[in-house]
C-alpha positions as CSV (number, residue, x, y, z in Angstrom):
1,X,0.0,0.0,0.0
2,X,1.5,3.6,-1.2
3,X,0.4,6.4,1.6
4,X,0.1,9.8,-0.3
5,X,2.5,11.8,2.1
6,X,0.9,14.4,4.3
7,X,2.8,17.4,3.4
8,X,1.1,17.4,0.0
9,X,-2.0,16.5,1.0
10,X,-3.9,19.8,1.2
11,X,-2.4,21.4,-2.1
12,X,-3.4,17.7,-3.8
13,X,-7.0,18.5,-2.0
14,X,-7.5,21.8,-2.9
15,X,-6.5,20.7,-6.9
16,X,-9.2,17.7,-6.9
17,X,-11.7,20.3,-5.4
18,X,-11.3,22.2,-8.2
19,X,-11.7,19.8,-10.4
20,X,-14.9,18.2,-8.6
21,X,-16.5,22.0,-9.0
22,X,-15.9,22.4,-12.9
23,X,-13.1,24.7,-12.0
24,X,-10.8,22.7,-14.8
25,X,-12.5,21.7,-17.6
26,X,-9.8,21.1,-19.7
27,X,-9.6,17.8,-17.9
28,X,-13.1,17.0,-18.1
29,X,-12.7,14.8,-21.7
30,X,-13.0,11.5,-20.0
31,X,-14.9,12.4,-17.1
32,X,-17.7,13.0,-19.5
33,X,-17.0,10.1,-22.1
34,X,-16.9,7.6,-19.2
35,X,-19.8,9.1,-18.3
36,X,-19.4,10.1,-14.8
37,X,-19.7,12.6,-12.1
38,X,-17.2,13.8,-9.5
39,X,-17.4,13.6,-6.0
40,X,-15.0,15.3,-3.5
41,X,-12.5,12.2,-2.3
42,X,-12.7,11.0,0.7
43,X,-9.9,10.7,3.3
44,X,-9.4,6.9,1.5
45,X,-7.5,8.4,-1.5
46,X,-4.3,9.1,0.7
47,X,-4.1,6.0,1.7
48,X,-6.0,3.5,-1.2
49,X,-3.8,0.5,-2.9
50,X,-4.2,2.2,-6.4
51,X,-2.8,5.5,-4.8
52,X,1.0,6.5,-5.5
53,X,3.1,9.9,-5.2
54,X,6.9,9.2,-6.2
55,X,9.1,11.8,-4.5
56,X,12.1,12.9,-7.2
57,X,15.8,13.6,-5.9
58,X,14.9,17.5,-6.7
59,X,12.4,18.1,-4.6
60,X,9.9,17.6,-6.6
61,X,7.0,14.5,-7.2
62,X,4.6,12.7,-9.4
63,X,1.5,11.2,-8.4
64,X,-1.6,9.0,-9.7
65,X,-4.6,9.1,-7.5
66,X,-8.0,7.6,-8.5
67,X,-11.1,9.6,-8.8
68,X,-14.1,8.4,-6.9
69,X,-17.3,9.3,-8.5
70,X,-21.3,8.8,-7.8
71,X,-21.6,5.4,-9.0
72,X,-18.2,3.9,-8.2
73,X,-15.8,4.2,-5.3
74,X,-13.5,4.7,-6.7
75,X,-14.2,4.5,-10.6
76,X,-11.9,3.7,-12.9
77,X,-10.9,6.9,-13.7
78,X,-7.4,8.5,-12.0
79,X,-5.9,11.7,-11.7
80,X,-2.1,12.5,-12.6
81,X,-0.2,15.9,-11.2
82,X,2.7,17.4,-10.7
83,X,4.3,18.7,-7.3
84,X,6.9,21.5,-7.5
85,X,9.2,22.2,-5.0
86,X,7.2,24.6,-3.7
87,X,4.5,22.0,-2.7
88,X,2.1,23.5,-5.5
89,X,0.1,20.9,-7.3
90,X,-0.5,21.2,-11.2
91,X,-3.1,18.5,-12.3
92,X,-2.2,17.3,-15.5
93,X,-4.3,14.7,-16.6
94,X,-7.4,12.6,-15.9
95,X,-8.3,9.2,-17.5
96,X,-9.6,5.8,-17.5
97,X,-7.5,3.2,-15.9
């Protein structure tokens, strides 16, 4: 089991919350395809067996974490970002397993 580490947590929160609201739609493609709807992640994510953050030598990190939605928990779909060293969280892509 992978544990999401907890100084990125809250930037990785904030970033799927905006996602969950419509607040990046240019990652919507194959939430709509699927077809599915977002729900805010539960605590679970940090911690789930298909969760995974890979810390770089630089600071920096990469992480796949899957999306829970209304009809599945979690669905098949996943998230991938970006950390900086900064700790800020870029989303970069959402799709199905």
């Amino acid at each position: 089991m992978s544990v999401v580490p907890e100084q990125y947590r809250d930037a990785i929160q904030t970033e799927l919350d905006a996602l969950v609201g419509g607040r990046r739609p240019d990652l919507m493609t194959w939430v709509t395809a699927y077809p599915a709807q977002l729900v805010r992640q539960p605590d679970l994510i940090w911690s789930h067996v298909e969760s995974e953050v890979v810390e770089r030598d630089d600071g920096t990190a990469f992480g796949v974490l899957p999306l829970w939605t209304t009809d599945e928990s979690p669905s098949d779909l996943s998230v991938e970002f970006e950390i900086d060293s900064q700790c800020t969280v870029t989303l970069s892509d959402v799709h199905v397993l």
